[in-house]
C-alpha positions as CSV (number, residue, x, y, z in Angstrom):
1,X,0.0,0.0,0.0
2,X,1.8,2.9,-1.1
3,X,0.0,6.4,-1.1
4,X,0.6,10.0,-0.8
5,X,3.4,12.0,-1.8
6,X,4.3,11.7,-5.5
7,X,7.9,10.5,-4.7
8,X,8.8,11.2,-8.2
9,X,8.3,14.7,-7.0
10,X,12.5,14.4,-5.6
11,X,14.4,12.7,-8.3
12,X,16.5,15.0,-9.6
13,X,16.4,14.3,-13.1
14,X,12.5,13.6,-13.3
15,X,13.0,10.6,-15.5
16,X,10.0,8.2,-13.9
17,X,7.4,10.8,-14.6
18,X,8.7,13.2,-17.4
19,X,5.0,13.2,-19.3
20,X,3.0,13.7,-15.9
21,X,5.8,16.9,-15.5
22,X,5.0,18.0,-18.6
23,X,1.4,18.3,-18.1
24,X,1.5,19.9,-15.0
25,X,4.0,22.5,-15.8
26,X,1.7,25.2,-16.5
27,X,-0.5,24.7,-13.8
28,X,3.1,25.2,-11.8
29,X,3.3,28.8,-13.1
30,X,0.0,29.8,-11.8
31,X,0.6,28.5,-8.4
32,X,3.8,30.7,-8.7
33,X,1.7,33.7,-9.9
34,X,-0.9,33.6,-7.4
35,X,1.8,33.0,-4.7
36,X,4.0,36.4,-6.2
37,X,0.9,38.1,-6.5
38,X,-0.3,37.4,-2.8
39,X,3.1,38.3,-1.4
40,X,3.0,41.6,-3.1
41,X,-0.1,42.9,-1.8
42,X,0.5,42.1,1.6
43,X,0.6,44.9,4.7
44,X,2.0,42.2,7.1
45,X,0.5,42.8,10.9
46,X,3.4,43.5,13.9
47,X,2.1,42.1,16.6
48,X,4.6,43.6,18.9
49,X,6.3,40.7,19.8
50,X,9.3,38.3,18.1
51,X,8.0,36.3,15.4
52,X,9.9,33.0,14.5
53,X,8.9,31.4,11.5
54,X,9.8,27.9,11.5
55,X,8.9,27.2,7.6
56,X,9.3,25.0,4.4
57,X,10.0,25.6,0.9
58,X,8.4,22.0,0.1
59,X,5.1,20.5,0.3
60,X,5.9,18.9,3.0
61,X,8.2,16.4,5.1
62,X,10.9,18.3,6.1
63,X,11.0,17.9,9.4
64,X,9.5,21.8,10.5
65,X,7.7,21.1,12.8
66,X,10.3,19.0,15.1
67,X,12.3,22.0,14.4
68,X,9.7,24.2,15.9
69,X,9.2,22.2,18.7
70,X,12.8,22.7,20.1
71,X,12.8,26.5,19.2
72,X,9.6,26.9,21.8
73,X,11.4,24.8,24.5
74,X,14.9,26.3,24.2
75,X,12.9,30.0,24.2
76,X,11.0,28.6,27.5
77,X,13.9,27.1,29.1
78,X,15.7,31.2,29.2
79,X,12.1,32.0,30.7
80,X,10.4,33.5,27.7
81,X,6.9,33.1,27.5
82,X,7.0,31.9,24.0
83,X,3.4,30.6,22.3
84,X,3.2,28.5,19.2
85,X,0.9,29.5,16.4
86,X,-0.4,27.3,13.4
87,X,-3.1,27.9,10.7
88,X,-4.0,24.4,12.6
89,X,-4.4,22.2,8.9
90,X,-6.3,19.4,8.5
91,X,-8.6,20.9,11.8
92,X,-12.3,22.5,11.5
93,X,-11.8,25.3,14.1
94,X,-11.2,27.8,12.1
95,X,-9.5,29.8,15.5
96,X,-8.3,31.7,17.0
97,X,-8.0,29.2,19.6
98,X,-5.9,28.4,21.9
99,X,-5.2,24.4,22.1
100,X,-6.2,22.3,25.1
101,X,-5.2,18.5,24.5
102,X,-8.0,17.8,27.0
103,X,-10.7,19.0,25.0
104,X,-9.9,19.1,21.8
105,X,-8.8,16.1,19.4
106,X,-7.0,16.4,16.0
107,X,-10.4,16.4,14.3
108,X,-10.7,19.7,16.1
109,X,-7.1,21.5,15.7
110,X,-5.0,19.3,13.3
111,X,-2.2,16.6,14.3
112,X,0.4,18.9,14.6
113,X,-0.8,21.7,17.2
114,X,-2.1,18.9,19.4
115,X,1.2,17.5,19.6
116,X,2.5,20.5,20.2
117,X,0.0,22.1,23.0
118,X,1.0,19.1,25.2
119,X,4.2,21.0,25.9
120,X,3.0,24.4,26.3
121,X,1.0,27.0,25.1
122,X,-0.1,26.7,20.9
123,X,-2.4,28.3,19.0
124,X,-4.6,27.7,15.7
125,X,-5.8,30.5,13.6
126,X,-6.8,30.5,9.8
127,X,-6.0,34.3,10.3
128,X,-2.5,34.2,11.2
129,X,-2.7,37.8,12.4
130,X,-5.5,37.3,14.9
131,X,-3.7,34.0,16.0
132,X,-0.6,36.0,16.9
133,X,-3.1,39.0,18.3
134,X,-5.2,36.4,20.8
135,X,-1.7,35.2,21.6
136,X,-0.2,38.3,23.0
137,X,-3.1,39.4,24.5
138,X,-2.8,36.2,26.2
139,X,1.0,36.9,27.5
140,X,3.0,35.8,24.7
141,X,6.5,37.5,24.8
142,X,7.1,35.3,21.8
143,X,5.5,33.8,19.2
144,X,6.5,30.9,17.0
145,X,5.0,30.0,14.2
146,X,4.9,26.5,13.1
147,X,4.4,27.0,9.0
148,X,3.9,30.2,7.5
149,X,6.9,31.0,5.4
150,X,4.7,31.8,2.5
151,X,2.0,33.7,4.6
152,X,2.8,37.1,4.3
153,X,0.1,38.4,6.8
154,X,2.8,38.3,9.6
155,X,6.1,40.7,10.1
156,X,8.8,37.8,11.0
157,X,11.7,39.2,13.4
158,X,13.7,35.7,12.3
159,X,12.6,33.3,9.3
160,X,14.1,29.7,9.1
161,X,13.5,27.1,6.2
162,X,14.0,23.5,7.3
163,X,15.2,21.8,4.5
164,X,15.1,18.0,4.2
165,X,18.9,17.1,3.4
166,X,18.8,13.4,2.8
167,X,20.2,13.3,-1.3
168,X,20.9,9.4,-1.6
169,X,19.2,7.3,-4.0
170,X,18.8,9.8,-6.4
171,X,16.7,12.0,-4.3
172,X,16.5,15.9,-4.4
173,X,15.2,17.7,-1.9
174,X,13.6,20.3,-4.4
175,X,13.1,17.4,-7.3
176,X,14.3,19.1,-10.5
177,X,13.4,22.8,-9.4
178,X,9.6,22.2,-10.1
179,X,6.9,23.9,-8.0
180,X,3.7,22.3,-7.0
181,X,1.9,20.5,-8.7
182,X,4.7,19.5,-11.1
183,X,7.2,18.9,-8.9
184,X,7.8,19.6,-4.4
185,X,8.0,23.4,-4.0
186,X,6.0,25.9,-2.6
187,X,7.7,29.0,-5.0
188,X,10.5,29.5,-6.8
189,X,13.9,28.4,-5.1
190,X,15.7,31.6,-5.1
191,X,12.6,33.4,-4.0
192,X,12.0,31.3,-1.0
193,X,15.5,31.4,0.6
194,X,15.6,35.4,-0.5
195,X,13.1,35.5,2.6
196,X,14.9,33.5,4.7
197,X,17.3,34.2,7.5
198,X,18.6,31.2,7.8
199,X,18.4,27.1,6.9
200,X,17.8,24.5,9.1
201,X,19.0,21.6,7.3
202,X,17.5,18.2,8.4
203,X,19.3,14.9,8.2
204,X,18.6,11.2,9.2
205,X,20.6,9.7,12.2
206,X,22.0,7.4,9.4
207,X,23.5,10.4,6.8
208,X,27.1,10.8,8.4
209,X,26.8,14.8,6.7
210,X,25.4,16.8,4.8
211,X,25.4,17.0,0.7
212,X,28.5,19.8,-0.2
213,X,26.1,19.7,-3.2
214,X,23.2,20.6,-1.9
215,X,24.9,23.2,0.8
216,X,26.4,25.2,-2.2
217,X,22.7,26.3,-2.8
218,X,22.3,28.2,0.3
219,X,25.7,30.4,-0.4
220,X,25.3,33.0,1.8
221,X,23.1,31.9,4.2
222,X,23.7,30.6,7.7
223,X,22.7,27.1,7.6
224,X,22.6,24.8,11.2
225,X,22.8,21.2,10.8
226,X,19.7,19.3,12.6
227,X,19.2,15.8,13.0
228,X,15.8,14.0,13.8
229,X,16.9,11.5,16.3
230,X,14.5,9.5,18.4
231,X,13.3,10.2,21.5
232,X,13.1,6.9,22.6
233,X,13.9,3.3,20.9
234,X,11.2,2.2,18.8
235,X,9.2,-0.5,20.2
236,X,10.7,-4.4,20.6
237,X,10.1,-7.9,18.2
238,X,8.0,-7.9,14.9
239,X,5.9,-4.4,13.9
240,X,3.9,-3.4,11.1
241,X,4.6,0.6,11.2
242,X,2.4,2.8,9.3
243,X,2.7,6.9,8.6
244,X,0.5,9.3,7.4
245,X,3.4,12.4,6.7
246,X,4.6,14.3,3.7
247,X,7.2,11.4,3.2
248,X,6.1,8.4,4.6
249,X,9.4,6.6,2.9
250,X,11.4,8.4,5.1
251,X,9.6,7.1,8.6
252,X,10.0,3.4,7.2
253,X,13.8,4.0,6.5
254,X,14.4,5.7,10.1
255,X,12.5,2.9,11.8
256,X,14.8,0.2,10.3
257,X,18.1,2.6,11.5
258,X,16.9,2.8,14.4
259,X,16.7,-1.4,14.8
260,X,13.1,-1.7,14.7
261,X,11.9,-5.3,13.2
262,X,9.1,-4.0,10.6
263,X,7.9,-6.8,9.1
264,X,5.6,-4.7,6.9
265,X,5.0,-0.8,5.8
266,X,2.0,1.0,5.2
267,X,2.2,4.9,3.6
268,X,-0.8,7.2,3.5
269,X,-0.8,10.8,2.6
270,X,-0.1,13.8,4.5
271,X,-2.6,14.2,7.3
272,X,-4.7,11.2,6.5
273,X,-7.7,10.3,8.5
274,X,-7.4,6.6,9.2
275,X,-10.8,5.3,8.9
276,X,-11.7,1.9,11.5
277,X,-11.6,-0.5,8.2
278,X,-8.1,0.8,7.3
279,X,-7.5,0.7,11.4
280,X,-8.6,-3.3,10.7
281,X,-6.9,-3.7,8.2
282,X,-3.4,-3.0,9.7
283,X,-4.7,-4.7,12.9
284,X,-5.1,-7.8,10.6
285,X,-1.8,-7.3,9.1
286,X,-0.2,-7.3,12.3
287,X,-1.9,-10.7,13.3
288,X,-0.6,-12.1,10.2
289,X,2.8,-11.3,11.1
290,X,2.6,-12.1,14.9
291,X,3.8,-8.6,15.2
292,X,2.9,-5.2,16.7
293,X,1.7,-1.8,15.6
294,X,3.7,1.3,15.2
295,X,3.5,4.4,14.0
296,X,4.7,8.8,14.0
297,X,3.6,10.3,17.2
298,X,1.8,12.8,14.7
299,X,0.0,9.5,13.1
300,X,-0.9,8.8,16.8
301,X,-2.6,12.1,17.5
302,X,-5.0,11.2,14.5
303,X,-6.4,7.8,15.9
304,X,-9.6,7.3,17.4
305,X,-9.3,6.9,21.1
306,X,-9.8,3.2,21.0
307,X,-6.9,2.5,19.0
308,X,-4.3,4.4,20.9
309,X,-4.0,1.6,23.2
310,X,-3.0,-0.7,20.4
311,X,-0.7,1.2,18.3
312,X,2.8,2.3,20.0
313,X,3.6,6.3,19.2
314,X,7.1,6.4,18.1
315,X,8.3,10.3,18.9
316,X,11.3,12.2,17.3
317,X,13.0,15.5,18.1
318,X,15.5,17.7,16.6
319,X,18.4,17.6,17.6
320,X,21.0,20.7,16.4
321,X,24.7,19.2,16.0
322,X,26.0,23.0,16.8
323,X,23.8,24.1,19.5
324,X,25.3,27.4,20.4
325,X,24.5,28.7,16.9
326,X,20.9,28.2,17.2
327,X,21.1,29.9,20.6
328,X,22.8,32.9,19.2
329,X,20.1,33.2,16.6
330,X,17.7,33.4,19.3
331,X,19.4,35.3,21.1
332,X,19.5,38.4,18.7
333,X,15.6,38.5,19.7
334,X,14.1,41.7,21.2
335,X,12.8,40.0,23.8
């Protein structure tokens, strides 16, 4: 079963899909436009308080929001009231609302602020501006914001794009340069990182360093090296994993590094709901192989209460190999 993110999307050359390409291209250009256009009109609101934007020049599976997890608990740790603030995808509140894990389920706020408001305070607004608004007015001295680097209705005090910087089988972070739906980008390259402050590059525990290749495209730019290491082992004996994230690929590869026995893989798209017959349908799986259940602690937030019991979250963080540098960006804060 293998859904979700076109992983053509990342081969550099585009050869698997080089008609599908084609047709899409033009469709590409009016993304672009529309983005341009957006960015252009835009009287971004100061909310009088830092603004980190912890953001992606993808579609998706970077690794962002691990990234902004660790930016609101280094800010905390120094004693800085720091909230988190998503347009809360995949959710039906529209916001703003502040995130209470004991009320509110995924269904509610989306995967990733759920998972995120167990740690502190997180917010969910469709409005960015009023999100960031309701969060000051709530105390926030800082505000990060989890996605966003292609919402202009914000002023950022600090702009990070996390890139994904695993390059091995023939994969390219940006494919061949295509934006959505023809190939992984939001907007053009060079006009994405023009807004940036800095790169967050993301490799696996398994990539001993990054691509000199890919580096040399951020010239100019600081760029902190981050690994997504796990927070704890994944669980023991036989497991059929499953992942619902912009590259599912990626979470089945990591589990194996990390020594877990998968005897089988399951990929959904990005957010997925997982509905009770898919839910049975792994369960089965599973029996089949004498084996357990295991999945993203994003996945997790998604299941229905009853399954949470049977399916092991497996969590990851971000982990920056020179820590001082990410404290010194932070630090140049006004807070």
């Amino acid at each position: 079963m293998k859904l979700g993110t076109p992983r053509w999307w990342y081969v550099r050359d585009g050869a698997p899909a080089p008609i599908t390409r084609a047709l899409l291209r033009p469709l590409s250009w009016i993304w672009a436009a529309v983005g341009a256009r957006k960015m252009a009109r835009a009287t971004p609101f100061d909310p009088g308080v830092p603004v980190i934007c912890v953001g992606n020049l993808t579609m998706g599976g970077a690794g962002k929001t691990p990234v902004a997890r660790e930016i609101l608990a280094r800010l905390r740790a120094r004693g800085v009231d720091a909230h988190g603030l998503s347009r809360g995808y995949g959710g039906r509140e529209a916001g703003p609302l502040k995130v209470d894990p004991a009320l509110h389920t995924a269904i509610d706020v989306g995967d990733e602020p759920l998972m995120l408001a167990a740690d502190g305070p997180f917010w969910i607004a469709r409005d960015r501006a009023e999100g960031a608004r309701a969060a000051v007015q709530a105390g926030a001295q800082a505000i990060v914001l989890d996605d966003g680097h292609q919402n202009p209705s914000l002023k950022k005090t600090l702009s990070l794009v996390v890139v994904d910087g695993e390059t091995r089988d023939n994969e390219w972070p940006f494919g061949d340069n295509a934006v959505f739906p023809s190939g992984p980008l939001r907007e053009p390259l060079a006009v994405g990182l023009k807004r940036a402050d800095a790169v967050v590059v993301m490799l696996p525990a398994d990539v001993a360093e990054a691509d000199p290749d890919l580096l040399s495209v951020f010239a100019g730019k600081p760029v902190l090296i981050a690994r997504l290491l796990p927070s704890e082992p994944p669980p023991t004996g036989p497991q059929v994993g499953f992942a619902g994230v912009g590259k599912p690929w990626k979470v089945e590869r990591a589990l194996k590094a990390a020594g877990c026995d998968l005897a089988d893989f399951a990929s959904f798209p990005d957010h997925a709901s997982f509905s009770d017959s898919t839910l049975r349908f792994l369960e089965d799986r599973a029996e089949l192989y004498g084996a357990g259940l295991v999945t993203t602690e994003k996945d997790w937030m998604r299941l229905p209460p009853e399954w949470r019991a049977k399916v092991r979250a497996w969590p990851v963080r971000a982990v920056f190999e020179d820590e001082a540098a990410l404290d010194a960006l932070l630090a140049k804060l006004p807070i």
